[in-house]
C-alpha positions in Angstrom: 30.8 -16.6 2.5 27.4 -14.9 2.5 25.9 -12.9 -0.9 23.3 -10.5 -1.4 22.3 -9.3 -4.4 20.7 -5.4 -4.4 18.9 -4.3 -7.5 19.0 -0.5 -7.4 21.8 -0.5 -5.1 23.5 2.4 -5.6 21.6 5.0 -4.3 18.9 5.1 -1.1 17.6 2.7 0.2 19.9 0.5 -2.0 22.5 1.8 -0.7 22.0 1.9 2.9 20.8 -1.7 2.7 24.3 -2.5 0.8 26.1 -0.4 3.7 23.9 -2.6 6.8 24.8 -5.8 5.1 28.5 -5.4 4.5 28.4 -4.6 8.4 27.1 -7.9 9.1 29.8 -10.0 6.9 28.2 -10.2 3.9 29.1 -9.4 0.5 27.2 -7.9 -2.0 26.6 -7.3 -5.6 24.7 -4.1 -6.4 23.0 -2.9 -9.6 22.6 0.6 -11.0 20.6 1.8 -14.2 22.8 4.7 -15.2 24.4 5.7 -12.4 27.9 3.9 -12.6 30.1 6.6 -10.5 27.2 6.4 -7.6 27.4 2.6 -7.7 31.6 2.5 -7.8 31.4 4.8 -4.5 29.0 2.5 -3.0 31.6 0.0 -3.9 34.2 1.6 -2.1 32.2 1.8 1.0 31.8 -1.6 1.0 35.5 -2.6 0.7 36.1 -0.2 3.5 34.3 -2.2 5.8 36.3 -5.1 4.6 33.6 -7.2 2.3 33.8 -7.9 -1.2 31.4 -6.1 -3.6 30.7 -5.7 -7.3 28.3 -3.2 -9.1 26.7 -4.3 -12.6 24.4 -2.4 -14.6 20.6 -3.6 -14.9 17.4 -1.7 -15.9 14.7 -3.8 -14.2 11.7 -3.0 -17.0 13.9 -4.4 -19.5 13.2 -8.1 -19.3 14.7 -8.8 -22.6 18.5 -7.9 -20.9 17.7 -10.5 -17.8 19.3 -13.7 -19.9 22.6 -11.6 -20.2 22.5 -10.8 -16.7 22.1 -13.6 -15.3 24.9 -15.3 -17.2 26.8 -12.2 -15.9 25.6 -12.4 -12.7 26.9 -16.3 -12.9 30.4 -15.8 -14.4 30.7 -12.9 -10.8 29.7 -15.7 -8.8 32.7 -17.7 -10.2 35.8 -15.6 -10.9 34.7 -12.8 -7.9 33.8 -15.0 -5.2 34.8 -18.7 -6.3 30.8 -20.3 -5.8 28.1 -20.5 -8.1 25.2 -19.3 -6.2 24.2 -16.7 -3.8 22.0 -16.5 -0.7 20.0 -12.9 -0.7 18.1 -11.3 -2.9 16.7 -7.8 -2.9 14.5 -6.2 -5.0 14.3 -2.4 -4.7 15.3 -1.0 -7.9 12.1 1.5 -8.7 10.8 4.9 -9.2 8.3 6.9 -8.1 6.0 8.9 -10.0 3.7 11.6 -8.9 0.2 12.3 -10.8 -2.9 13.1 -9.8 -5.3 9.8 -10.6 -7.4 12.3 -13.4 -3.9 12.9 -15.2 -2.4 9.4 -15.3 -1.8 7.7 -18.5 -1.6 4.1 -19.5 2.2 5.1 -20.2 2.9 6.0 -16.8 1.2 2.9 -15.7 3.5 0.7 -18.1 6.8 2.2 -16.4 5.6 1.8 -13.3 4.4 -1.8 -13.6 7.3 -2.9 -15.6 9.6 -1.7 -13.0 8.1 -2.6 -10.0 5.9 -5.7 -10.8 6.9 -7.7 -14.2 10.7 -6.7 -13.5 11.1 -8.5 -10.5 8.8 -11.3 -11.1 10.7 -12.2 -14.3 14.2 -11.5 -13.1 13.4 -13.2 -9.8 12.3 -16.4 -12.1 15.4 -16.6 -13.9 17.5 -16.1 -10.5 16.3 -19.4 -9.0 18.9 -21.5 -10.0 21.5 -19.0 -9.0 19.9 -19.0 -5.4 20.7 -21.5 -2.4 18.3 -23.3 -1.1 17.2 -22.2 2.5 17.6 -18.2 0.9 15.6 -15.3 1.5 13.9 -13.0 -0.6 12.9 -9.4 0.3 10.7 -7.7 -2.0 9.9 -3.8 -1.6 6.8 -1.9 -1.5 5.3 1.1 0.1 3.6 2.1 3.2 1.3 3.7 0.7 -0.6 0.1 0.3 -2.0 0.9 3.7 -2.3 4.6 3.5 -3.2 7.3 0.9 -1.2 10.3 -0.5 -2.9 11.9 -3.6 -0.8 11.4 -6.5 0.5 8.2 -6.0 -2.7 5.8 -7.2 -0.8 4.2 -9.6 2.7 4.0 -7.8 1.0 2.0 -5.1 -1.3 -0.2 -7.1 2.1 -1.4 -8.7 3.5 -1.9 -4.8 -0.4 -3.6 -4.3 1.2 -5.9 -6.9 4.1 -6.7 -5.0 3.1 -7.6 -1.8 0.3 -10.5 -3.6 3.5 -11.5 -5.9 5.7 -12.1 -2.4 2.9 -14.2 -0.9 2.7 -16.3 -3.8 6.6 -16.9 -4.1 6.9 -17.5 -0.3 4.3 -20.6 -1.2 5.6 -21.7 -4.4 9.5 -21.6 -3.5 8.5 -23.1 0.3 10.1 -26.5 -1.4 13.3 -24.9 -1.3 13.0 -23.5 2.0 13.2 -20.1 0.3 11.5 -17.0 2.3 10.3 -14.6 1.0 8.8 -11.2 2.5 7.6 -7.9 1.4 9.1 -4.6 3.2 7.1 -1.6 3.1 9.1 1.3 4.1 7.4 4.8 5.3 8.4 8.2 3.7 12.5 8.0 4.1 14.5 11.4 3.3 16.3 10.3 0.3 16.6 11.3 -3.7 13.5 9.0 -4.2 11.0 11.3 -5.8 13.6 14.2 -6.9 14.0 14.1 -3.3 10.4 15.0 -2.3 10.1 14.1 0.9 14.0 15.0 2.6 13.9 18.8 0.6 10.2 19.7 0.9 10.2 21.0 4.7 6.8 21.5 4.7 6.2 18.1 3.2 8.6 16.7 6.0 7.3 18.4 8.6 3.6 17.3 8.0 5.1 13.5 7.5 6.4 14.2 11.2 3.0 14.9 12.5 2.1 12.0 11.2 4.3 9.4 12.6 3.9 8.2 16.1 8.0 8.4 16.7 8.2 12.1 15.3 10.6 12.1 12.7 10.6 11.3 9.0 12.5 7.7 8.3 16.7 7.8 7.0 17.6 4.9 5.1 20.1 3.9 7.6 16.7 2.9 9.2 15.7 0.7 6.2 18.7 -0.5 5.8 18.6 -2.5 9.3 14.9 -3.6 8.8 16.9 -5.3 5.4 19.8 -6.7 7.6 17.2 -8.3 9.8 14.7 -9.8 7.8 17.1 -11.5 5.5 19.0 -12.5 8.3 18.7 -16.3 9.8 17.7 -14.3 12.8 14.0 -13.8 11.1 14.3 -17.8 9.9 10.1 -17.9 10.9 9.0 -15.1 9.2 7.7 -15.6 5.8 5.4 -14.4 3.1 4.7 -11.6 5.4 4.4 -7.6 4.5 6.5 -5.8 7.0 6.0 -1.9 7.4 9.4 0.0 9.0 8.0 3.8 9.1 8.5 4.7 12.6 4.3 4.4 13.1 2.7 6.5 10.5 -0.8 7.4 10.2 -1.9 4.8 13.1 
């Protein structure tokens, strides 16, 4: 029995990484913020496929909650799956926000770096001891590290964050035989955003233009970058940043 757990699992790229890992064989165990009908139909998808999944409720910028959930996260371990630790993890809960640099504010700054930055680096802490040795951990950032959209300074300073803190886990946990990578996907037509990218044609069309394969990415695409690089297939790779957007601005 194989594990993963998903933070921000039931929606996007959470979802379709939930989706591409229960097609593999694994199981998985997904958190939502609000969302709990959206995480209960990912649910079902899973169980279709014939894997075992569960779907607990986590807000990622509240670190105070991460002793709770981890003991809950533990007693799942036991009475859902009969072990005590599991082998993936994947951070992607997050949001985007869009501001012009001028009109950011140090509040904006605080939700995104709470999310995307403290979040995971806290909760990730307090996971260790639920995590095999020999694991993987796949942190998520943004193809905006490498290139610029205006409005999104502070967004991908956060994701800046992310790929130094992957770097320095994949060191510090190398012990353990623990990887640890950083994925940094490409504009992807999902709700992320209010949906930005997948209902603003124009927006889509000019990200087309952009990419050397032609199309805006689906999460169906991220989802098998996420099957591979936690896979034992990608044993070798580690504390790497791996961008999956189809080859944009090259």
């Amino acid at each position: 029995m194989t594990i993963a757990l998903i933070t921000g699992g039931s929606r996007g790229l959470g979802k379709a990484s939930a989706l591409a890992l229960a097609s593999e064989g694994l199981d998985v165990v997904i958190t939502y913020k609000d969302n709990i009908a959206a995480a209960n139909d990912v649910i079902d998808e899973v169980h279709s496929i014939g894997q075992k999944a569960v779907a607990i409720q986590l807000d990622t910028a509240d670190v105070n909650s991460f002793d709770n959930f981890v003991l809950s996260i533990s007693q799942i371990l036991e009475a859902q799956f009969n072990c005590t630790q599991f082998d993936y993890l994947l951070n992607n809960a997050g949001v985007g926000i869009n501001l012009p640099f001028t009109d950011t504010t140090e509040e904006t700054l605080t939700t995104l770096f709470d999310m995307h930055v403290k979040g995971p680096y806290l909760l990730t802490q307090k996971l260790l001891p639920l995590l095999r040795d020999g694991s993987a951990i796949l942190n998520v950032s943004s193809g905006l590290t490498r290139f610029c959209f205006p409005g999104y300074s502070a967004y991908a300073m956060a994701k800046g964050a992310v790929e130094v803190m992957s770097r320095y886990m994949a060191n510090e946990l190398g012990n353990r035989k623990i990887r640890v990578n950083t994925l940094a996907p490409g504009a992807i037509e999902t709700d992320f955003g209010n949906g930005y990218v997948r209902d603003t044609s124009e927006v889509n069309s000019a990200i087309a233009a952009r990419t050397a394969l032609g199309r805006v990415g689906l999460p169906d695409d991220i989802g098998a970058v996420v099957a591979l690089l936690l896979s034992d297939k990608s044993h070798w790779i580690n504390g790497q940043r791996i961008e999956a957007s189809g080859g944009m601005n090259l």
